[in-house]
N, C-alpha and C positions, 0 to 999 in steps of 0.2 A: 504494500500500500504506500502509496506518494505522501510526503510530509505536506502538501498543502492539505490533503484531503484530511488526513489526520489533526491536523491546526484549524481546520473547517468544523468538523468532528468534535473536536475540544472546545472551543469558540461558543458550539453551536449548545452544545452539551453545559456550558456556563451557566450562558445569557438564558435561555432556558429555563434552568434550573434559579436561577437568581432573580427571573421576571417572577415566578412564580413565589419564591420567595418574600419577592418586596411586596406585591398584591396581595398574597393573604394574612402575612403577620409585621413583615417589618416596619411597613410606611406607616402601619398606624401605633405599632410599637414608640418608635423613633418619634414621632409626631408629640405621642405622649410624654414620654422620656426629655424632649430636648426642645419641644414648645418650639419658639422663633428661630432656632435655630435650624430647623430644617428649612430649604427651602420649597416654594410653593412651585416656582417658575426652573425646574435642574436646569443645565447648561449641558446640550444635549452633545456637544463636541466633545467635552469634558468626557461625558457616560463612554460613548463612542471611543478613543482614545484610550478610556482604562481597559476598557475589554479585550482590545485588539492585544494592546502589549498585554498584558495579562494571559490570555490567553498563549500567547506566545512564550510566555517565561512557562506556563504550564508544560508546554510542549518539550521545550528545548532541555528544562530542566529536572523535568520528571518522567514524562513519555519517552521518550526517545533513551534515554538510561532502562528505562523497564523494560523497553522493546530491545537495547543490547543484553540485558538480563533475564528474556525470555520470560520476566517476571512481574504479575498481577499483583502481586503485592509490593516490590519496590515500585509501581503507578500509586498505590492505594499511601502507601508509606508516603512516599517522597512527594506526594499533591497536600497530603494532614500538613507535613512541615512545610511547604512552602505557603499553605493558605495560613497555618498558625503566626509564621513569620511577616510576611506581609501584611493582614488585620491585626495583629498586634503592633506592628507598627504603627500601621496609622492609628488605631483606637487607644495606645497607650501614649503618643505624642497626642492628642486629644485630650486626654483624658487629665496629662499634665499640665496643658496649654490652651483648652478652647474651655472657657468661662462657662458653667451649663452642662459638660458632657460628663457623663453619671458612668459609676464603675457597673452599673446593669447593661448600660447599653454595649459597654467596651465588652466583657464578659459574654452579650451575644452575642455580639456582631464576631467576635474570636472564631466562637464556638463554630458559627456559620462559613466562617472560611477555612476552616478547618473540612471539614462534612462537603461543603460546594467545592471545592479547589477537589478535591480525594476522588469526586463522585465523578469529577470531570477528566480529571487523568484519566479512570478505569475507562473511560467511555472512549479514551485517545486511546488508550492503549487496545482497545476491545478492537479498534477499527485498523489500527496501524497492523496487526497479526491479520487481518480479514473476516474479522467476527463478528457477529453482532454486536452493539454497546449490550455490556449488561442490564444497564437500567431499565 
C-alpha cells in the first residue's frame, strides 16, 4: 500500500473520529469548562492545518515504524505516546498559561489524544498491510 493512501487513511481515520468527538461530548464539555474562552467563530485554516500535519506526524512517526515492525501494536503503542505527548503539550502549557483553563479539561482532552491518535495509527496501519481499518 502507497504512503499517501495510508496518510489519507490516517487523516481520514482522525478527522472522523474527532468530528464525532467534538459533536457529541467535547464542544459542549469545553463550552462549559472554559465559558468565553472557547470560541464561537474557529478559524477554519487553523483546524485544517492541524490535521494535515498531525496527521502526518501520525504516519511518519508511528505507522510507518509498525508497518517496518510488522506490528499492530507498536501503531497502537506508538499513536497513545505521541497523542499523550502532543495534548499534553498543548493542554498543560494551557493549563499553566491560559487564564480559565481547568485541570478537567487538560485531563480530557489528554485522555482523548491518547484513544484518537492510537485509534488512528491502527486504522494507518490496518490499511498500509492491505487490510481493512479495524474500526
Amino acid at each position: 500500500m502507497s504512503y499517501p493512501a495510508v496518510y489519507a487513511a490516517t487523516l481520514g481515520a482522525f478527522f472522523i473520529l474527532d468530528a464525532l468527538w467534538i459533536s457529541l461530548f467535547a464542544a459542549g464539555f469545553f463550552k462549559s469548562q472554559l465559558g468565553p474562552l472557547v470560541r464561537s467563530d474557529p478559524v477554519v485554516p487553523a483546524i485544517v492545518a492541524f490535521y494535515l500535519i498531525y496527521a502526518l506526524g501520525l504516519v511518519a512517526l508511528c505507522v510507518a515504524p509498525a508497518r517496518a515492525a510488522n506490528s499492530q501494536a507498536v501503531a497502537l503503542i506508538k499513536g497513545a505516546l505521541l497523542g499523550l505527548t502532543a495534548y499534553a503539550t498543548y493542554d498543560l502549557t494551557n493549563l499553566a498559561l491560559v487564564p480559565g483553563w481547568t485541570p478537567a479539561v487538560a485531563a480530557v482532552d489528554i485522555a482523548w489524544g491518547i484513544v484518537s491518535s492510537a485509534l488512528a495509527c491502527l486504522v494507518g496501519y490496518s490499511v498500509s498491510r492491505g487490510r481493512r481499518p479495524a474500526l
